[in-house]
TORDODO-412255 format. One record per residue (C-alpha): residue in three letters; x, y, z. Coordinates in steps of 0.25 Angstrom, whole numbers, padded with zeros to 4 digits, always signed. Example, Ala and Ser with C-alpha at 12.3 -4.5 7.8 and 13.67 -1.06 7.14 Angstrom:
ALA+0049-0018+0031 SER+0055-0004+0029 
***
This chain:
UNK+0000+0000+0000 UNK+0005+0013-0002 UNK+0008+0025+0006 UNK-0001+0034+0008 UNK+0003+0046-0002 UNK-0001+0061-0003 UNK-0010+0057-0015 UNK-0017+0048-0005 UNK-0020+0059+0005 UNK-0025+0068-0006 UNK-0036+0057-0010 UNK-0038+0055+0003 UNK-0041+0068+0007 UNK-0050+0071-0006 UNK-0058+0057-0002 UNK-0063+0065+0011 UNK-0066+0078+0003 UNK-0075+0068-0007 UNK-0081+0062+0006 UNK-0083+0076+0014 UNK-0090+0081-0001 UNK-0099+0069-0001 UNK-0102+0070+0015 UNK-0107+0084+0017 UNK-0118+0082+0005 UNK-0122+0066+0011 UNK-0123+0072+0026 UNK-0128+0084+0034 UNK-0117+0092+0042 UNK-0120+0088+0054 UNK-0118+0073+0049 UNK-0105+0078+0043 UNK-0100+0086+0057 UNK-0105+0074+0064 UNK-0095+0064+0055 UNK-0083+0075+0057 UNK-0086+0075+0070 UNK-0085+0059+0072 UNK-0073+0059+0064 UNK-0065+0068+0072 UNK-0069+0060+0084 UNK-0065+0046+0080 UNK-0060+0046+0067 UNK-0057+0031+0063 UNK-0054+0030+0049 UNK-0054+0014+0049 UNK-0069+0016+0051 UNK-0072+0028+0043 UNK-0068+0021+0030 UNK-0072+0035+0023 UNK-0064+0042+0029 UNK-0052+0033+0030 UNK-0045+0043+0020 UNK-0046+0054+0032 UNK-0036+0045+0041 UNK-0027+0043+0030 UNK-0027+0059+0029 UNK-0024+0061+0044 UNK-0014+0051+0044 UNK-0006+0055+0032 UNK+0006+0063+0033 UNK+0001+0074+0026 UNK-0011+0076+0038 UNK-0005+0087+0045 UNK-0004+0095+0032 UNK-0015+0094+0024 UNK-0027+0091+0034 UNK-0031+0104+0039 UNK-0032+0110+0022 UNK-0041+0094+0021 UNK-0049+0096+0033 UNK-0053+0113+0029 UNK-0057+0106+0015 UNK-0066+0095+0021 UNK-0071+0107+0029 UNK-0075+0114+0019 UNK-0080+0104+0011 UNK-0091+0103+0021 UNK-0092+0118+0026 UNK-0096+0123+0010 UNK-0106+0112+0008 UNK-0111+0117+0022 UNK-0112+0130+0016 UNK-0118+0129+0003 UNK-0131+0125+0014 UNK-0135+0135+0023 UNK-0142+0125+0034 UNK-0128+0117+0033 UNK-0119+0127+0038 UNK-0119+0127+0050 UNK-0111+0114+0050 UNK-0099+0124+0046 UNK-0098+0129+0062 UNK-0099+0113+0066 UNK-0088+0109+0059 UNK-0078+0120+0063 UNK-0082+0116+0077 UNK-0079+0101+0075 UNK-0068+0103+0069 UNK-0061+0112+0083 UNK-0070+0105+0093 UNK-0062+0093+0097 UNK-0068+0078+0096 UNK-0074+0074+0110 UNK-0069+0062+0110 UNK-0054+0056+0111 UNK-0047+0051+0098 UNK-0043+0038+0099 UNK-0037+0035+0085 UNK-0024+0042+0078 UNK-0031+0048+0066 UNK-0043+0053+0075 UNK-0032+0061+0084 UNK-0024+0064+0070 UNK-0038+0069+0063 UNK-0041+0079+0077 UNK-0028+0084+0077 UNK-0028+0088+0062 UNK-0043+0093+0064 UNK-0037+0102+0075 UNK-0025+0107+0068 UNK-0035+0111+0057 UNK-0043+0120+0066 UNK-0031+0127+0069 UNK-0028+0132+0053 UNK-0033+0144+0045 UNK-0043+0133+0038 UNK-0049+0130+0050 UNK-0051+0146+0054 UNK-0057+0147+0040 UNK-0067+0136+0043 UNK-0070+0143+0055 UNK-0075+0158+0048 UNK-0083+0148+0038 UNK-0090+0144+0052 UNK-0091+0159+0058 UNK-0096+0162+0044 UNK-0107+0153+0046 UNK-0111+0156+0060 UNK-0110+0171+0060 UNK-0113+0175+0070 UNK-0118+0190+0074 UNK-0108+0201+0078 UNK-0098+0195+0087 UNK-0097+0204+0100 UNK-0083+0204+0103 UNK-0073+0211+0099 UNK-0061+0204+0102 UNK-0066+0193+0091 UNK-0054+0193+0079 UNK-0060+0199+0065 UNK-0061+0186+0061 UNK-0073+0180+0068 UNK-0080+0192+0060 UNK-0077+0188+0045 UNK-0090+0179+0046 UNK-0097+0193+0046 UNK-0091+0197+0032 UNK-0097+0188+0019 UNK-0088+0195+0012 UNK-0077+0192+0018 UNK-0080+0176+0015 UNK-0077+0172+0002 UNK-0062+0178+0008 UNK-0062+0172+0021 UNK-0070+0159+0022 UNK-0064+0154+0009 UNK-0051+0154+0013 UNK-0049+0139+0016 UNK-0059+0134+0006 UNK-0061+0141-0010 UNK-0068+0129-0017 UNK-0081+0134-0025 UNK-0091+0127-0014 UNK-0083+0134-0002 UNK-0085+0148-0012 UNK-0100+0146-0015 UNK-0102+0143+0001 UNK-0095+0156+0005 UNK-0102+0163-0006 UNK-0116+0159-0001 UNK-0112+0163+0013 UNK-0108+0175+0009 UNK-0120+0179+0002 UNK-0129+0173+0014 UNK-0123+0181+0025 UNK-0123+0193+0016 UNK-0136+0195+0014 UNK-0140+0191+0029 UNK-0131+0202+0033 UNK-0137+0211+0023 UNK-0151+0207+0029 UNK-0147+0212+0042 UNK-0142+0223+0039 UNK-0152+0227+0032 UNK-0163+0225+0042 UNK-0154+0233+0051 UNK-0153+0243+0042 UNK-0168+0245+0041 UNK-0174+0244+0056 UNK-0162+0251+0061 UNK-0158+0261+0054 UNK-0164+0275+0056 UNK-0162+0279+0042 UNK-0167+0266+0036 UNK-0178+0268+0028 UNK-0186+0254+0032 UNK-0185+0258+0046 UNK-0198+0258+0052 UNK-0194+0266+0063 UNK-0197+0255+0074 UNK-0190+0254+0087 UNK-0191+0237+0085 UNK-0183+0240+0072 UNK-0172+0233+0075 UNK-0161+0224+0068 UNK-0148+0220+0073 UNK-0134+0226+0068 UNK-0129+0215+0059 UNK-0113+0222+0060 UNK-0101+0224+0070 UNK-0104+0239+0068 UNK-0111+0246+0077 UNK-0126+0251+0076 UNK-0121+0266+0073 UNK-0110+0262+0063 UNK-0119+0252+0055 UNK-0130+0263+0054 UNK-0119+0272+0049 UNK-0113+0262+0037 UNK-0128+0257+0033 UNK-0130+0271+0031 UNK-0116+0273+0023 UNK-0117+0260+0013 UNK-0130+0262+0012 UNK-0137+0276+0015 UNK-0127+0289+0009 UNK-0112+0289+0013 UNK-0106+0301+0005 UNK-0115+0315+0003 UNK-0130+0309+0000 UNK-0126+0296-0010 UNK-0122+0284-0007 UNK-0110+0274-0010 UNK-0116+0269-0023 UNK-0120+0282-0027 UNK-0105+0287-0022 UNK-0099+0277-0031 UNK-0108+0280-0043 UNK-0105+0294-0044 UNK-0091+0290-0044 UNK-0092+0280-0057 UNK-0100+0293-0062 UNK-0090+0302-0062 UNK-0080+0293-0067 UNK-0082+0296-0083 UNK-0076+0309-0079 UNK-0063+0303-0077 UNK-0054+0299-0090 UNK-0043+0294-0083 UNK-0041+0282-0074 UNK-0033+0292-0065 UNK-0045+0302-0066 UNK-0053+0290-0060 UNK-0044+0287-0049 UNK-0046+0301-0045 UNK-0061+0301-0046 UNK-0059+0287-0037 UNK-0049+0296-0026 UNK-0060+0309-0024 UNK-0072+0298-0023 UNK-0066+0289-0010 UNK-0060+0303-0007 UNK-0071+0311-0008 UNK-0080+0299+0001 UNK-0068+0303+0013 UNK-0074+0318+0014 UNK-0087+0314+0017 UNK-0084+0304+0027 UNK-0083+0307+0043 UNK-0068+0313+0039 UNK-0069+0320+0028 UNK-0054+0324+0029 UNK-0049+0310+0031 UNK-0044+0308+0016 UNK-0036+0320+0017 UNK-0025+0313+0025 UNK-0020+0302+0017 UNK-0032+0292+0011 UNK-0035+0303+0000 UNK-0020+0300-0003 UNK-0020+0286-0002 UNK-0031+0285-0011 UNK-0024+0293-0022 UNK-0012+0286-0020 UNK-0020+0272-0022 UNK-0027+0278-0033 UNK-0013+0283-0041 UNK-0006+0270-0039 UNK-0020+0262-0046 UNK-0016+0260-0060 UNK-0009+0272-0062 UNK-0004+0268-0075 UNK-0019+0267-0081 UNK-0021+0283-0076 UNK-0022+0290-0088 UNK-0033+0278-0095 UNK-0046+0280-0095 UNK-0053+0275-0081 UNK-0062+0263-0083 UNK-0071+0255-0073 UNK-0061+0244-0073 UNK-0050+0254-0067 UNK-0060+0261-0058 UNK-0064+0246-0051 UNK-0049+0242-0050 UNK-0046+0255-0045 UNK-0057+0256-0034 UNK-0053+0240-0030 UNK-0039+0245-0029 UNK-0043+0255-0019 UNK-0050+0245-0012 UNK-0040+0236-0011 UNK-0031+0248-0005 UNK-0039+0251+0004 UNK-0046+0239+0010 UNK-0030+0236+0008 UNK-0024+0221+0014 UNK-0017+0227+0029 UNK-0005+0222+0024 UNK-0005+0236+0014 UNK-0004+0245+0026 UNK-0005+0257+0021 UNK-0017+0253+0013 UNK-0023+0247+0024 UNK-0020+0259+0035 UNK-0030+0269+0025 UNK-0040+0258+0027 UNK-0040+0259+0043 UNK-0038+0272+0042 UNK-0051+0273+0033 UNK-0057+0266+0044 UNK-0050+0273+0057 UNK-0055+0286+0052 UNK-0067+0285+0042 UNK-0074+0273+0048 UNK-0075+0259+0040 UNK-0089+0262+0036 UNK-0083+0275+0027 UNK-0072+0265+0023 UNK-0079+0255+0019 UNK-0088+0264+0012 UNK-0076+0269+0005 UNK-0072+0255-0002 UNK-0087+0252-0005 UNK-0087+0267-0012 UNK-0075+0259-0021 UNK-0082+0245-0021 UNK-0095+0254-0026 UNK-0088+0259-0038 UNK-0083+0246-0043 UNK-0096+0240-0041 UNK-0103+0252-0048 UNK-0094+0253-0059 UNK-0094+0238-0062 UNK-0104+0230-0058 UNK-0097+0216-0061 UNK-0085+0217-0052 UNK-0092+0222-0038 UNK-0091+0208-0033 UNK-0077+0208-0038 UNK-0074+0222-0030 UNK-0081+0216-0017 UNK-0074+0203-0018 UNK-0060+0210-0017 UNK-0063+0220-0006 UNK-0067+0206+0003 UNK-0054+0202-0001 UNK-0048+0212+0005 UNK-0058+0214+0016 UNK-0054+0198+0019 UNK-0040+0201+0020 UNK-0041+0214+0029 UNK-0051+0203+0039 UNK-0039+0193+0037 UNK-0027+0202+0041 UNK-0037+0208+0055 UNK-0044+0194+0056 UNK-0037+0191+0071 UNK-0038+0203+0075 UNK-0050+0209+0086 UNK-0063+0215+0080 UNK-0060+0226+0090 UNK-0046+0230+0086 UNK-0051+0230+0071 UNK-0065+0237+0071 UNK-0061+0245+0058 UNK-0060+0232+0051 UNK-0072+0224+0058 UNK-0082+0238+0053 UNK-0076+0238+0040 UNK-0081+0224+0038 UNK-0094+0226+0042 UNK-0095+0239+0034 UNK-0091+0233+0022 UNK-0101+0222+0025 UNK-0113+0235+0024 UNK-0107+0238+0013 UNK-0108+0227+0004 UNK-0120+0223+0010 UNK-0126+0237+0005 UNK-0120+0239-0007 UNK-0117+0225-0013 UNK-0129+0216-0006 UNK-0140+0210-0009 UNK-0150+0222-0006 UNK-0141+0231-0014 UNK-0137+0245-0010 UNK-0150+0252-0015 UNK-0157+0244-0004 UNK-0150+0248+0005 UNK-0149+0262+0002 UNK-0166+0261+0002 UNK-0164+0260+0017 UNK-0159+0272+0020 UNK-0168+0280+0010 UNK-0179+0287+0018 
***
């Protein structure tokens, strides 16, 4: 008989992927959890015959090495089936739990205490955490009421943030669909609450029946007073009497008057300028973010100044601001101007400030505003990665940027659409 080989334990272990594909469709979760659970508490593979390849996997030499990337695919084998059926996924939060709880009973054999202490090295791995924010992002649970809770217990709030954070361990086309239909479930639960807030208890809503019993509960982190203030921003008038869309559509009105690309740039300069005079400090620009954003604009395809300006250079130049602003914190300069924006104009007026931006991508061509969304999340994703250990009471900036780019979008880019929104506050 021949040794076993690497070969071997690569049939082996696609043995078990078949058996796990073929097991979550023939039994409900909890029959599957239960199974997972029994293996773990006296796995003998002499008397599991369909499972004899797992013992020759947590024998082989190669174990230590390559169980923790076979055991996060045989989770997530069962976790995106899970998904694709709301009533199923619950069974997501059972199986992290088994998975760190150890078995109640004593292991007797070798490949029992070789599979437990494999299965416990796993739950100390980055795949393992990943499992973990699938599971919070199932459970979400309301506002968490400490402070001293890392950023990362919050990314379950941010739908946005999940195709870039709970697909880190698992990209295969099943494991994307589920995401995406979480995604758009929590969304529009979100953009129910908040829109019932809006309406029994906002002053200036126009659905408000005036009633004391009028009441709905904040679905944010910010408080009362700040939420009022950004429905009112995003959604009501933020600059003079118009609003952000209409902001932005004045912009791409005014933009046949310029026949350069460097004419553009400086039609793009006075409009996120001109938006710093009429906020609470109208003379914050003059001190160096008027600068920096000149000095942005200049160094964007400069060679291309003297061509005439086209919609394709005003989306790359207006994602290029974005991306300098909402800027990776290993760019510190960059990303000093975005605390700063926040220290001194408050994240709702910055955050209005990259949707004034997304706006005229969106505005000016239709087809790449998911494109335009998708990239700022990537970079949102990355700031919550570099601040993810840190406190939510050491970061506020960062936690109300979230949540007001969350109004936001849920405004301007969600199911209702803006114009619903803007009814609201239209007495």
């Amino acid at each position: 008989m021949s040794a076993y080989s690497y070969r071997d334990f690569e049939y082996d272990i696609n043995s078990l992927y078949a058996h796990l594909l073929h097991l979550r469709k023939q039994q409900r979760p909890d029959c599957v959890l239960g199974l997972l659970r029994q293996l773990l508490s006296d796995f003998d593979a002499a008397s599991c015959s369909d499972l004899g390849a797992l013992g020759r996997v947590v024998s082989s030499e190669w174990a230590e090495r390559e169980f923790p990337f076979f055991l996060n695919r045989c989770c997530y084998i069962l976790i995106n089936y899970w998904w694709l059926h709301p009533e199923s996924r619950w069974a997501t939060t059972e199986l992290v739990n088994l998975l760190q709880t150890p078995p109640s009973a004593s292991a007797d054999g070798l490949l029992t205490r070789k599979l437990r202490l494999l299965v416990q090295q796993f739950t100390q791995t980055e795949q393992f955490r990943g499992l973990e924010e699938r599971a919070k992002a199932i459970n979400s649970p309301e506002i968490l009421a400490s402070e001293t809770d890392p950023l990362s217990t919050l990314v379950h709030r941010y739908p946005y943030l999940y195709p870039y954070r709970l697909l880190d361990w698992d990209s295969t086309e099943l494991g994307q669909d589920a995401i995406a239909r979480l995604q758009q479930e929590k969304e529009g639960q979100f953009e129910r609450q908040l829109q019932q807030y809006a309406i029994t208890n906002l002053p200036q809503s126009s659905q408000n029946n005036g009633k004391a019993e009028a009441v709905a509960t904040n679905p944010t982190l910010l408080a009362d007073i700040e939420l009022n203030a950004a429905l009112q921003a995003f959604a009501g008038v933020c600059e003079g009497l118009e609003g952000y869309r209409q902001s932005a559509q004045r912009f791409l009105d005014l933009t046949p008057k310029a026949t350069t690309y460097k004419a553009l740039k400086q039609l793009i300069h006075q409009y996120l300028c001109d938006s710093i005079r009429q906020s609470c400090n109208p003379r914050y620009g003059e001190h160096s973010f008027n600068k920096w954003v000149q000095e942005q604009l200049n160094n964007t395809l400069p060679q291309r100044d003297h061509e005439p300006p086209t919609i394709d250079l005003l989306v790359q130049t207006c994602d290029r601001l974005i991306g300098a602003l909402v800027a990776n914190p290993n760019r510190q300069r960059n990303h000093y101007v975005f605390v700063d924006l926040n220290t001194n104009l408050g994240a709702t007026f910055t955050i209005g400030l990259i949707l004034k931006l997304v706006l005229l991508c969106a505005l000016a061509k239709p087809k790449i505003e998911q494109t335009i969304q998708s990239r700022l999340a990537v970079r949102v994703a990355v700031l919550v990665k570099h601040y993810e250990n840190q406190i939510r009471s050491d970061i506020k900036w960062l936690v109300e940027c979230l949540e007001n780019w969350l109004l936001a979008r849920t405004i301007h880019f969600g199911e209702n659409g803006p114009h619903r929104w803007a009814s609201l506050f239209q007495k």
